[in-house]
N, C-alpha and C positions, 0 to 999 in steps of 0.2 A: 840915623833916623829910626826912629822905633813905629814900626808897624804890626798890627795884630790883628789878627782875625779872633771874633768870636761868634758859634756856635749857640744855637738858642738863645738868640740873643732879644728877643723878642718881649721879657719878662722876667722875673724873678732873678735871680741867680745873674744870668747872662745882660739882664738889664744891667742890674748894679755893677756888673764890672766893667762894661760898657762905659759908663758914666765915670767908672773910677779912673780906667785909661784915658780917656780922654781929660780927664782933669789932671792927672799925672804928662800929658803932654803926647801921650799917644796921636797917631792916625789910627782911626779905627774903621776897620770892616765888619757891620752888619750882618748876619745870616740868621735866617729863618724862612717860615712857610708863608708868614701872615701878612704880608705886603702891608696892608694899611698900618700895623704896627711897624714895619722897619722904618715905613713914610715916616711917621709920626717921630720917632726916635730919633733919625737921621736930621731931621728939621731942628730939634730939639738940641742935637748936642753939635749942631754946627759944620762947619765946612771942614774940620777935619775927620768928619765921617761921612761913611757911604752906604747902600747897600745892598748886600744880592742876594734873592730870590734864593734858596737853596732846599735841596732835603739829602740832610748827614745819607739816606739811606742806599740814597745814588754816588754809583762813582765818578761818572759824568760828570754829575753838579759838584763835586768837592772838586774837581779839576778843572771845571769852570769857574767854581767861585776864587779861587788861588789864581788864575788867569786873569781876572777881572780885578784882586786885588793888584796885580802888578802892573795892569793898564793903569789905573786909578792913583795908587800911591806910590808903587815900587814893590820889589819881591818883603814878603811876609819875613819878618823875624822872630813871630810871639803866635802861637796856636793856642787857644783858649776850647778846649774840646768840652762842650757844657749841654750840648741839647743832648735831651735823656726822657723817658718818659718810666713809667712807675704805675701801673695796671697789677698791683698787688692780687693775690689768690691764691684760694688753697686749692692742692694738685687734685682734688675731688671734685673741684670745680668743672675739670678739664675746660680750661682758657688756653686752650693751644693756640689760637690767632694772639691772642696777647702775647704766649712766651716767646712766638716767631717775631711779634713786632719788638719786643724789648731787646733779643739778639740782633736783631736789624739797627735798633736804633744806638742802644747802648753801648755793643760792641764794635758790630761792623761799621757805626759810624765813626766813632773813635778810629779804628785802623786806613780808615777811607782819607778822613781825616790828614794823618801821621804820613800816608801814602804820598798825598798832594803835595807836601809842603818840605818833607823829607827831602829832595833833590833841591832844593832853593839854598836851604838851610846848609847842608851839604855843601855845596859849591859856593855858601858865602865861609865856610868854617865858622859859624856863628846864628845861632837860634836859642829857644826857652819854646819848647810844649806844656801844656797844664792839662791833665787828664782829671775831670771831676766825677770822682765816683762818689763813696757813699761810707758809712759806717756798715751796712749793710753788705761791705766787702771784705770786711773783718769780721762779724758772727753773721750767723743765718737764724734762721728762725721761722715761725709756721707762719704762710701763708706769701716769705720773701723768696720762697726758692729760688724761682726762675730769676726776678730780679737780685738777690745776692750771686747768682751766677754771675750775672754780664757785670757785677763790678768789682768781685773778686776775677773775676778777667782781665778788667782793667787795669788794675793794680799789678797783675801778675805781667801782662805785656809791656805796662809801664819802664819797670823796674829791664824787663831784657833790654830793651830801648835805651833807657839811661844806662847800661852798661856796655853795647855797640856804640853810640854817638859820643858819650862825654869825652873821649880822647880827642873830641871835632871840636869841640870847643859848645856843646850842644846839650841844654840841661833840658831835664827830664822830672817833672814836678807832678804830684798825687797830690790834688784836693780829697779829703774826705770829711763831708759833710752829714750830721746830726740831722734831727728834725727842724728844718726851715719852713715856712709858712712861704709857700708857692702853688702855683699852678698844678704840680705835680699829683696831689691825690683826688684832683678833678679825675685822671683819667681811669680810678678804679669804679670797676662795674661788680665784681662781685659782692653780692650785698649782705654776704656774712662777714666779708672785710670793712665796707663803709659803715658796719651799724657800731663797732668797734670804735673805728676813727671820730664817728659823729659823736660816739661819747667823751669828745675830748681826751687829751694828754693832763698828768698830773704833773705838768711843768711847762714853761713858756717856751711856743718853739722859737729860733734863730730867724732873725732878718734876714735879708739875703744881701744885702751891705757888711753882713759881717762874713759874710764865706767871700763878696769882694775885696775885705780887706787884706784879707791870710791870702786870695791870688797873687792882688797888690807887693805883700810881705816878699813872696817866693820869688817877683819879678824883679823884686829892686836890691837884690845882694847882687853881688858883685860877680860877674863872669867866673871867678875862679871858684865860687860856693853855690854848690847847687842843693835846696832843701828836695830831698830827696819825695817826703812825705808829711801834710800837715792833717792832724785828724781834729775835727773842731766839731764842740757838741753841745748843747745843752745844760747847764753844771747838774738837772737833777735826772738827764736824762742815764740810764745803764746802757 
């Protein structure tokens, strides 16, 4: 039985994959902050989904929500590590509450994450994590500091991961997504970044059905292949 929890699941990104598992036949576990969105989605995609109240940034709630998945469906097989927030700035700005929350969210959530479900997975010899970072975790650039941090992080803890588990039978998957049209540049406040953004991209950003696709992709090879890393971009984005 394939069950999966995902993370920011509320929208963009985490929505679409939502949808995709469960159209692939998943049970799927819900998490985010926004209650009346889980309601909504939960409703929507059927009785083989659930969902629980969470925030990636507590350890509690990632041990609660992995508990609550095994009441509900049974122990997790598929970890979807997707809620991330993106409060871009340049270091003149000084957004130190921002850089604190993108390490809270982007990182620590991811390992909080990895924490909870590691011992399941573990004792079935048998799991798939999907760590969703960014392009942004491969160059840096002004104004991405803080945020190229936490997902050159992720990529970096990724990979030690898939190198301790895969002999468990335990694959260890790096989404790294382009410019996609999400929620994600709502949460920038510096406004020598948004007068930038406002001025539009000189290329179409990515649906977020398509970074579901490529999670899709890394989920459905075979136990013995594990795509270690998929980087997916925009074709005229650099």
């Amino acid at each position: 039985m394939k069950i999966a929890i995902v993370t920011g699941a509320t929208s963009g990104i985490g929505e679409a994959t939502s949808r995709s598992l469960i159209n692939a036949g998943y049970q799927v576990m819900l998490t985010g902050r926004r209650v009346d969105r889980l309601e909504a989605l939960a409703q929507d995609l059927g009785e083989r989904s659930a969902y629980h109240v969470t925030d990636v940034t507590s350890r509690q709630d990632m041990t609660a929500l992995v508990e609550k998945t095994i009441q509900t469906f049974g122990e997790p097989n598929v970890l979807i590590n997707n809620a991330g927030v993106m409060p871009l700035s340049f270091f003149a700005s000084r957004k130190v509450d921002e850089w604190d929350q993108m390490i809270d969210v982007n990182l620590k959530g991811v390992l909080y994450g990895i924490d909870a479900v590691l011992p399941y997975m573990l004792g079935q010899e048998d799991g798939h994590i999907v760590n969703v970072a960014s392009i942004a975790g491969l160059q840096a650039g002004p104004a991405f500091g803080a945020y190229s941090a936490t997902k050159f992080g992720v990529r970096a803890l990724s990979e030690s991961l898939r190198q301790e588990v895969g002999a468990k039978n335990i694959r260890v998957s790096v989404i790294s997504p382009g410019t996609v049209q999400t929620e994600l540049f709502g949460t920038i406040t510096d406004e020598n970044v948004l007068s930038v953004i406002q001025a539009g991209f000189d290329y179409e950003p990515m649906q977020p059905q398509v970074i579901a696709s490529s999670i899709l992709y890394a989920l459905d090879q075979p136990n013995s292949v594990c795509v270690s890393e998929i980087v997916v971009r925009p074709t005229g984005q650099v």
